[in-house]
C-alpha angles and dihedrals in degrees: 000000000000115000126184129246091258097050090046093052088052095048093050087043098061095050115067109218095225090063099045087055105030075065075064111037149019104255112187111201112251117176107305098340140040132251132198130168100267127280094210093050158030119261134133100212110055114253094160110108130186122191114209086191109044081034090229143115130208128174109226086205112044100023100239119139147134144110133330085269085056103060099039082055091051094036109036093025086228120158115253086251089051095050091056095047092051087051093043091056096049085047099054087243112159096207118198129240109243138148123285138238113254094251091044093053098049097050090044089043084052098047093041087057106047093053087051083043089053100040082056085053099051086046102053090034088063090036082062098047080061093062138092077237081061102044101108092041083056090051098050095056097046083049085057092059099263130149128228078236096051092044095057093036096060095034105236128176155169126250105208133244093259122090106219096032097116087039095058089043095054095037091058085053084066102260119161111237080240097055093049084056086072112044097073086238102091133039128199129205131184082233108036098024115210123356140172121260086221136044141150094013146119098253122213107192109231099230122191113214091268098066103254127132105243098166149324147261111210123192134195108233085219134044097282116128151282089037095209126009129197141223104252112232119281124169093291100038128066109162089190083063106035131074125200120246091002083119077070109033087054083065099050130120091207116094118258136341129290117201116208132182107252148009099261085052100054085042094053092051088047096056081042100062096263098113088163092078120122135160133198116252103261094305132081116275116278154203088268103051107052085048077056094057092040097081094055096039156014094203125069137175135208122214096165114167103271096237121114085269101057099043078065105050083051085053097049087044093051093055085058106050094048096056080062099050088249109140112202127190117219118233114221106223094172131166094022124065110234139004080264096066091040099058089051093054110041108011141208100328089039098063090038080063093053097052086049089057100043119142123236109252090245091059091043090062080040094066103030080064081049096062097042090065133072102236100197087053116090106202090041089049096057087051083061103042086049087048095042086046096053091057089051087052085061093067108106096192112081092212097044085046096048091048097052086048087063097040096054095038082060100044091047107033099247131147109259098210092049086051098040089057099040080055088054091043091058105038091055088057098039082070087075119107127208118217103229098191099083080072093049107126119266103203078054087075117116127251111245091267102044084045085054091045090047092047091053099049083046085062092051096045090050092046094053086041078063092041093053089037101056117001097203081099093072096074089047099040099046093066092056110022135044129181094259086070084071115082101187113092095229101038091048094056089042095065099039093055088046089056085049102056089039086066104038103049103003096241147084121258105177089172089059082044085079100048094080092061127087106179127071095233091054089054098047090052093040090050094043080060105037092038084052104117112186102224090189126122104223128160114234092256091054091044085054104059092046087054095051086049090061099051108043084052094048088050099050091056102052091044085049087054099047097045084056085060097036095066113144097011097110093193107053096038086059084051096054100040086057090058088046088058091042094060109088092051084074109116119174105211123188096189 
């Protein structure tokens, strides 16, 4: 759909961006704006910063910003038209239909279609397990445990044998080869032609927690490999930002999430009763996805396979949890495999035992140390007891840590009071930070004029960082200064729409700023400007003369620039060599 400028602004008005985000992740207040350790990437000290005030966010450590349509569009990997109508609905907006842009109306076109593309293919995959062709398919899956019931509730299905068996099926629906390049589901080759993703697999439909079918797992029935294989992301799929069966586990009455492996796993738990089960989609779990399981609960379980694979995956989940202050507890599965085998094995009541008896994430590396050291032996035992010891030390809070002290003292054997102070020990040096710079890359240094040009966008990043953080420099700027001084694309429409909206309505809207950017470079730039605080402390003389700094620099620039271009034309050059004289007589006051 296309909206107009008007009904964007009062859709992004009447949803606070703190509380769009703070849904997604866990923002902590800090001065006049929040921090969190960033949703789009993996860091351990927060750098993502979100402005109730100037209704923006900007991570200090991977560059991404922008407004509450921004980050809809990067998390949920919504369309800008989409954003707005999912605001507009928490909001009580009645949008109105209207036509949309060119560019609109193909990405949504596109989307529209490959979800329609994807629902056919569900369908005829589970139409197929039906058939003599899927016989086998149907077999294997009943030889697996699974009920009629739990096969058509979770939609499975078979991809036949033959390799261009869904191509011919959608094609005959009336699909363009080059709308089927970009569904996932088809693939296309000067040699082959066109060919199905899948074939000759048990299928699992990918399904987003609005019941949509976003994708597919597909796996081999033998030992060929590889044993699943994905979609690859299209513009409705990101595996790094989806869960399986998490359509399903939101709905649950059990309490909390438990992430399994696989799909078979997560079907198993849910014909067993544990219909909080989800996986991640063929990778280890990210960033992405626990922000996704945030927003449905605070406690979360781990029933990763109990193979040395899958002690590492828990690990590497662990770390990121607990970046996001979201304690999880670790399942022992041993001595079976996976919850799967489990479930076979003991049923229903067996694995309930095992959630009752669940582990805390921080025991579970306990005793993963544990395992690696020899514990007759004296020396090997120490090495434990000093690494066991620096993971204590990374408990913020004094009476979890303490408690933990005296829990693995007591599991271990060890003296209290000796660990307690080798804890103490390591948590005061751990405070310690290292300057990297002195590693940077030396063959990564500027030339001398790429060091200039960056220098002097530098200048102007730093002037409209002055403009957004006190607007008294409007009155004094606009007699001196105009957008068309600044040569880099963003900065330039930045400033004219900040002019703009100065002498309109007397007043500065970074968050309206970004409406006027498409691309996802442009937002990240524009956020790195508009999110800049000054911490200094500067008296107004002093301001002004930074200020002055900036803009005869910026001027000269710009004059420099245009007397280059204006060669040969007499009369503007002595126009412009007049403004060049004129510009050290510029003088920002602030009085």
């Amino acid at each position: 759909m296309y909206y107009t400028d008007e009904q964007i602004e009062e859709v992004r008005s009447r949803n606070d961006i703190v509380d769009i985000i703070s849904g997604y992740v866990n923002l902590k207040k800090k001065g006049n704006s929040y921090s969190a350790c960033c949703p789009f990437h993996h860091e351990k000290t927060p750098s993502f910063h979100v402005s109730r005030e100037k209704q923006m966010y900007h991570c200090f450590g991977c560059g991404v910003g922008g407004n509450v349509y921004t980050f809809l569009m990067e998390h949920e990997n919504l369309s800008f038209p989409e954003s707005v109508e999912m605001l507009a609905e928490r909001a009580g907006i009645q949008l109105p239909q209207q036509g949309m842009d060119p560019d609109a109306k193909k990405q949504a076109d596109e989307r529209s279609k490959i979800k329609d593309m994807n629902k056919l293919a569900a369908g005829y995959f589970h139409y197929m397990l039906k058939t003599d062709r899927g016989a086998h398919a149907l077999e294997y899956l009943k030889g697996r445990g699974l009920s009629d019931e739990t096969i058509t509730g979770f939609g499975l299905g078979f991809s036949d044998v033959y390799r261009d068996d869904l191509y011919q099926y959608l094609k005959s629906k009336g699909y363009a080869d080059e709308e089927l390049k970009n569904s996932g589901l088809i693939r296309f080759d000067e040699k082959n032609g066109a060919s199905d993703q899948f074939w000759n697999r048990v299928m699992f439909p990918i399904i987003d927690t609005n019941n949509r079918v976003i994708g597919f797992g597909g796996r081999v029935m033998g030992d060929a490999k590889p044993k699943y294989i994905n979609t690859q992301d299209t513009p409705v799929f990101d595996k790094s930002r989806n869960l399986y069966g998490l359509n399903l586990a939101k709905k649950s009455k059990r309490r909390g999430i438990i992430f399994c492996e696989g799909y078979m796993d997560v079907i198993s738990m849910h014909q067993a009763g544990f219909d909080n089960a989800v996986a991640s989609l063929g990778t280890a779990l990210t960033v992405g996805q626990v922000n996704l399981v945030k927003r449905y609960t605070e406690r979360v379980y781990l029933a990763y396979d109990s193979d040395e694979a899958g002690t590492k995956a828990a690990l590497r989940a662990l770390e990121i949890m607990r970046e996001f202050e979201m304690p999880a507890r670790v399942i022992s599965l041993k001595p079976y495999k996976d919850p799967d085998e489990l479930i076979r094995e003991e049923g229903t009541k067996g694995f309930e035992r095992r959630i009752n008896e669940a582990i805390s994430g921080i025991m579970f590396e306990i005793r993963i140390l544990a395992n690696n050291y020899n514990q007759e032996d004296p020396q090997e035992r120490t090495g434990f007891q000093k690494e066991a010891a620096k993971r204590l030390s990374l408990i913020l809070d004094p009476l979890e840590r303490g408690n933990y002290v005296e829990s693995v003292a007591k599991e271990y054997n060890i003296s209290v009071e000796s660990l307690k102070e080798t804890v103490t020990k390591y948590g005061i040096s751990g405070t310690a930070k290292v300057d990297t710079s002195v590693f940077r890359d030396r063959s990564s240094r500027k030339s001398p004029e790429e060091e200039k040009e960056q220098k002097q966008l530098k200048t102007e990043r730093l002037l409209i960082t002055w403009i957004i953080n006190d607007d008294r420099l409007f009155k004094s700027l606009k007699e001196v200064l105009s957008p068309d001084d600044f040569f880099e694309p963003v900065y330039h429409d930045i400033v004219k729409t900040l002019f703009e909206q100065y002498e309109e309505q007397g007043r500065v809207m970074p968050a309206v700023v970004m409406n006027r950017f498409q691309s996802k470079e442009e937002h990240d730039k524009a956020a790195a400007i508009m999110q800049q605080d000054f911490d200094m402390e500067i008296s107004e003389a002093d301001k002004s003369k930074v200020i002055t700094e900036l803009v005869r620099s910026i001027k000269l620039r710009s004059v420099t620039h245009r007397l280059e271009e204006a060669k040969g034309d007499l009369e503007k050059t002595g126009k412009l060599l007049l403004e060049k004289a004129q510009i050290n007589r510029i003088v920002i006051s602030f009085l």
